[in-house]
C-alpha positions in Angstrom: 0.0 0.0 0.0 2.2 2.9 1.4 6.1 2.9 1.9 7.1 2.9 5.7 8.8 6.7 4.7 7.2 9.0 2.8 10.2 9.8 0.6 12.1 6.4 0.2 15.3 7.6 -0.9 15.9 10.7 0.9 19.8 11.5 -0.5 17.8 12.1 -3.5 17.6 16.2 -3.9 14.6 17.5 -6.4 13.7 21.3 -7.5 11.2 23.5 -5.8 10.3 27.3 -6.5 8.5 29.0 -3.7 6.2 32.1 -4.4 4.5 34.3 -2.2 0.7 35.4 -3.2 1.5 35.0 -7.3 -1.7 35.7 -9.2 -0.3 32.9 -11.4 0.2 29.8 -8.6 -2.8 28.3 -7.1 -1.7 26.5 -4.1 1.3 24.3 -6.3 1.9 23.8 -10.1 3.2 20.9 -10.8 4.5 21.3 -13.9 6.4 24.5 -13.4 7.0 22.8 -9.3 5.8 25.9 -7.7 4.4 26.5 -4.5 2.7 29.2 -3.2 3.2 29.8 0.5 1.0 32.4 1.0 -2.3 30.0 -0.6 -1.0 26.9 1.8 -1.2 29.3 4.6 -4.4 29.8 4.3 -5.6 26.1 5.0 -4.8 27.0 8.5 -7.5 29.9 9.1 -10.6 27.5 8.7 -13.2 29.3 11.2 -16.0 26.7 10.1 -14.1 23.3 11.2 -16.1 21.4 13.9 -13.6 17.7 13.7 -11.9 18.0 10.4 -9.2 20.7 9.6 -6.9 20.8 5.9 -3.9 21.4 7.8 -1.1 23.2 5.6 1.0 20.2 6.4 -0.9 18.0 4.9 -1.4 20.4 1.4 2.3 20.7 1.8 2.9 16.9 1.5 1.1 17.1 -1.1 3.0 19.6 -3.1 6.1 18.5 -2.0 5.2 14.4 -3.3 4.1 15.5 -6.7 7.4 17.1 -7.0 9.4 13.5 -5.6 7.4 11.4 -8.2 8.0 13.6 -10.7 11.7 14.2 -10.2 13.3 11.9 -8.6 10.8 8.9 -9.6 10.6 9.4 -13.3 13.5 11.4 -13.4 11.5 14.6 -15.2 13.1 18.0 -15.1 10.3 20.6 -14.5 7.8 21.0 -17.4 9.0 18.6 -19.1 6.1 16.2 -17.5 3.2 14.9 -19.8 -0.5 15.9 -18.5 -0.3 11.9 -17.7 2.0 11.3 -15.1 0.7 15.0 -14.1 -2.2 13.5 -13.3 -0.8 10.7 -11.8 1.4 12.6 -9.6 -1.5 14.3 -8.0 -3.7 11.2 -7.5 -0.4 9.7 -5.7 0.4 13.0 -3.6 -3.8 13.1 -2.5 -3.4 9.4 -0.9 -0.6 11.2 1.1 -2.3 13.8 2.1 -4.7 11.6 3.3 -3.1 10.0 5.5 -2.1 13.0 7.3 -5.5 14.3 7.1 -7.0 11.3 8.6 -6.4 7.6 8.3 -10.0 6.4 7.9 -10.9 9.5 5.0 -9.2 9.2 1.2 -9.6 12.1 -0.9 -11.5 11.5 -3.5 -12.2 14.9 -5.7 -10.5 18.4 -5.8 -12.3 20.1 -8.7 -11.8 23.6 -9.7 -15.3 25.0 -9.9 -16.1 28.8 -10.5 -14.3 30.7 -7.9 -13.5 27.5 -5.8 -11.5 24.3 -5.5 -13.8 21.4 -4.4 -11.9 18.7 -2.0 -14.0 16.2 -0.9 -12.7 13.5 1.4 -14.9 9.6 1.6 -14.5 7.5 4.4 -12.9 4.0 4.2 -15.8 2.2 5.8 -18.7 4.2 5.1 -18.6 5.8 1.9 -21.8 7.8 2.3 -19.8 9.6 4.8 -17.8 12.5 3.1 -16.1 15.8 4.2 -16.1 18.7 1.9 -14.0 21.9 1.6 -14.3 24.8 -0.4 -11.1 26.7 -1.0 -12.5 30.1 -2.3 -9.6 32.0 -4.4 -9.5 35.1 -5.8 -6.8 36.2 -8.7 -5.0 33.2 -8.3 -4.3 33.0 -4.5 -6.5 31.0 -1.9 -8.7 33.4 0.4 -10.8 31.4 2.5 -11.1 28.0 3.1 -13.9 26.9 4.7 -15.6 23.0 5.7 -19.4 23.0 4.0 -21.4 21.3 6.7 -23.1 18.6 6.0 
């Protein structure tokens, strides 16, 4: 399932460019492997939250994975990744941040609707039980993210 370390080969080194509020980063670009800072920040100023909080460790694992898969796993310079393994990258970094977000939940959407990301999380055992986010942006950097009550 999972490795016992979340980077297996650690002496490995990989590329990262880290932005502060660009209009042109949205939390992380994988291709170009970006992160904005100032968006992951904001997963930690969720006023809604009764249980459940996107902690900006967890969106940073997830950033920071894409980047190790890409890099040092398939040996790809930055954007020089087909939307493929793009996509492949991200579906492997969500079951990561799963499991810092919680065991039992597996994220299973993040769609970018309107002026929103959706992130909805299922549980393992119950999958008619779901968590869902809404990270509001505005000109490219996350304002507000807030857990949508159920």
């Amino acid at each position: 399932m999972y490795p016992h370390t979340l980077l297996s080969g650690t002496s490995k080194s990989f590329y990262i460019s880290m932005v502060y509020r660009s209009p042109t980063v949205l939390i992380g670009n994988a291709r170009t492997a970006t992160i904005d800072i100032y968006d992951i920040g904001k997963f930690n100023n969720t006023p809604t939250l009764t249980q459940y909080n996107l902690c900006p460790q967890s969106i940073l694992i997830h950033e920071l994975y894409e980047q190790y898969y890409l890099q040092v796993v398939k040996g790809l310079k930055p954007l020089k990744a087909p939307a493929c393994l793009l996509k492949h990258a991200h579906d492997n970094a969500s079951q990561y941040e799963s499991l810092v977000f919680d065991i039992m939940l597996q994220k299973t959407r993040s769609n970018i609707v309107s002026d929103k990301i959706i992130v909805e999380f299922t549980c393992a055992i119950d999958e008619d039980y779901k968590v869902v986010f809404y990270v509001h942006f505005e000109k490219g950097n996350a304002t507000l993210v807030e857990r949508v009550l159920n």
